[in-house]
N, C-alpha and C positions, 0 to 999 in steps of 0.2 A: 499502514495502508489498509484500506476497508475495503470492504466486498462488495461487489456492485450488488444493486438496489435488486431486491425480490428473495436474494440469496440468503440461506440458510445450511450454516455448515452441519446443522445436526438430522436434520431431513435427507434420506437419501436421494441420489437423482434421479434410479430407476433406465429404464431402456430407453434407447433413443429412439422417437416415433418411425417405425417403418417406412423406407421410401417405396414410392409406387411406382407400378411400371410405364416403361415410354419414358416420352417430352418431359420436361419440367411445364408446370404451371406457368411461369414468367420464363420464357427463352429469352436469353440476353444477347443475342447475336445479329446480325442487320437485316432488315427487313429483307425478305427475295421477293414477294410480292408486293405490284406497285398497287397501293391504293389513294384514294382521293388526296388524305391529308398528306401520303410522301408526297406526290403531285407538285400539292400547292406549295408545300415548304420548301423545296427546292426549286420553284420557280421565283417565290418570295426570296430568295437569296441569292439567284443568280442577278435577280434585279436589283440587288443592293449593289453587287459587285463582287460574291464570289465567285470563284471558281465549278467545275460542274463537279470535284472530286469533294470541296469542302464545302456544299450546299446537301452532296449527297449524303457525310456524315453530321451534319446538321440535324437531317433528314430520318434520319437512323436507318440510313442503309450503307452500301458500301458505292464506290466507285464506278467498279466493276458489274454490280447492278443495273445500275442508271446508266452506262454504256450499254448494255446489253437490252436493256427497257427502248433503249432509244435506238440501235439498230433494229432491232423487231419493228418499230415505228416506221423508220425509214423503208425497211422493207414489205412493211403494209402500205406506205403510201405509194409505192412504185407500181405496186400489184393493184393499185385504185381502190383498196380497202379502208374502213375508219374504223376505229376502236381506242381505247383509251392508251393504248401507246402511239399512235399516230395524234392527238392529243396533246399526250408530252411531248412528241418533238415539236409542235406549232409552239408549246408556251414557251420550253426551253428557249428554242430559236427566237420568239417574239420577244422574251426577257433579255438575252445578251444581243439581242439589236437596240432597246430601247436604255440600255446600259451605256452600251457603243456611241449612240446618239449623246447622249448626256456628257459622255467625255468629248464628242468633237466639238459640241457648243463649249462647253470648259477652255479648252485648246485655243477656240476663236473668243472665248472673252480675253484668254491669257495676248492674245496678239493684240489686239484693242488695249489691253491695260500692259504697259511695258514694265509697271511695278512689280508683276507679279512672273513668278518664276511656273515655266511648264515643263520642264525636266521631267516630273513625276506624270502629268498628265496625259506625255506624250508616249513614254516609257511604257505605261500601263494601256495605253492604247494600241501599241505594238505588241501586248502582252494577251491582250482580251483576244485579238482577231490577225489572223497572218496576215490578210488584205493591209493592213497597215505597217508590217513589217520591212525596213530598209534590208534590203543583200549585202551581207559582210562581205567583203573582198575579200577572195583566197587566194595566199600566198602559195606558191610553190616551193618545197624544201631542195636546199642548193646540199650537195654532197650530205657531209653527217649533219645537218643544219633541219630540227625539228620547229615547225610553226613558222611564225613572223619573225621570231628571233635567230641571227645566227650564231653560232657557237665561234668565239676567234681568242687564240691565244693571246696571253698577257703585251708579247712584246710584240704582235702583231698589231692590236689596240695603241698602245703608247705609239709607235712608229707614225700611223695613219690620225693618229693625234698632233701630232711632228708637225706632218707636212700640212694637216688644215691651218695649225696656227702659222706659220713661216707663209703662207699661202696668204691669208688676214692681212696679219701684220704688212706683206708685200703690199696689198690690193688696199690697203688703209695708208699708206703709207704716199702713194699714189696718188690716193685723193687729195690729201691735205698739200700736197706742194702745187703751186700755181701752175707750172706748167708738167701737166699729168703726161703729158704726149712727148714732149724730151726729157730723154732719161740720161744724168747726167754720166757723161765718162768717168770711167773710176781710174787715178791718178797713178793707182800702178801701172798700169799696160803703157802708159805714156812714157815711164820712166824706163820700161825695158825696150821702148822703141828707138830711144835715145842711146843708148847704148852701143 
């Protein structure tokens, strides 16, 4: 194995250069200040179709940031204020509206074209904006019975399996004879009447 390039085992190394006080020169952590270029890079991505959390690391800030960027906005626009956070929320908002838009034409081409599947179109449309979101139906939980599912013993299941098929089988069984509406006597009871 060889020494990387510069290296010289007969040269001493000597001290390691003193660090200086304070910040490092490169901080590598997210930006907390919004300036122009986070601005733009995180409007240019929510236009693509990110999210506002992965446009924000895009951006090289955090999350939490750019929430916090954008309630100051909000709460300078309420106060009738403008400043560069009132700013981002107009592009923000104008970027995931002009997003939204692009997926509802998608949507209406997908109905126009029956070839094509909008599963994912719709999905994600319900993703980007609650306004398009369907209300899941909420079950009530019946005794120990958690969510949609209820919980029922083995021979409770087989039993109420029983009686659907016996139930079928009857109601099928009804159809297929010509006359569904007279049911024929069953030739025992006849043979004990006789009796």
């Amino acid at each position: 194995m060889s020494h990387a390039r510069g290296y010289d085992p007969d040269k001493p190394l000597g001290k390691p250069p003193k660090r200086k006080r304070g910040r490092p020169a490169k901080f590598s952590g997210p930006a907390t200040s919004l300036t122009y270029a986070i601005q733009t890079e995180v409007v240019a991505q929510i236009r693509k179709g990110a999210t506002r959390r992965i446009a924000a690391s895009i951006a090289g800030t955090s999350a939490k940031h750019l929430e916090n960027w954008l309630r100051r906005g909000r709460d300078a626009i309420e106060t009738g204020k403008r400043s560069r956070y009132t700013e981002l929320v107009q592009d923000v908002e104008k970027a995931e509206a002009e997003y939204q838009m692009d997926l509802v034409r998608a949507v209406e081409e997908a109905i126009r074209d029956k070839s094509m599947n909008d599963k994912v179109l719709r999905w994600r449309l319900g993703v980007a904006d609650r306004e398009f979101r369907t209300e899941r139906e909420r079950t009530t939980a019946v005794g120990d019975a958690q969510g949609p599912f209820e919980l029922v013993k083995p021979e409770d299941a087989q039993r109420a399996l029983v009686e659907k098929l016996e139930r079928f089988l009857a109601e099928s069984s009804r159809a297929e004879s010509p006359d569904a509406d007279e049911a024929p006597e069953p030739q025992g009871e006849e043979e004990d009447d006789e009796e």
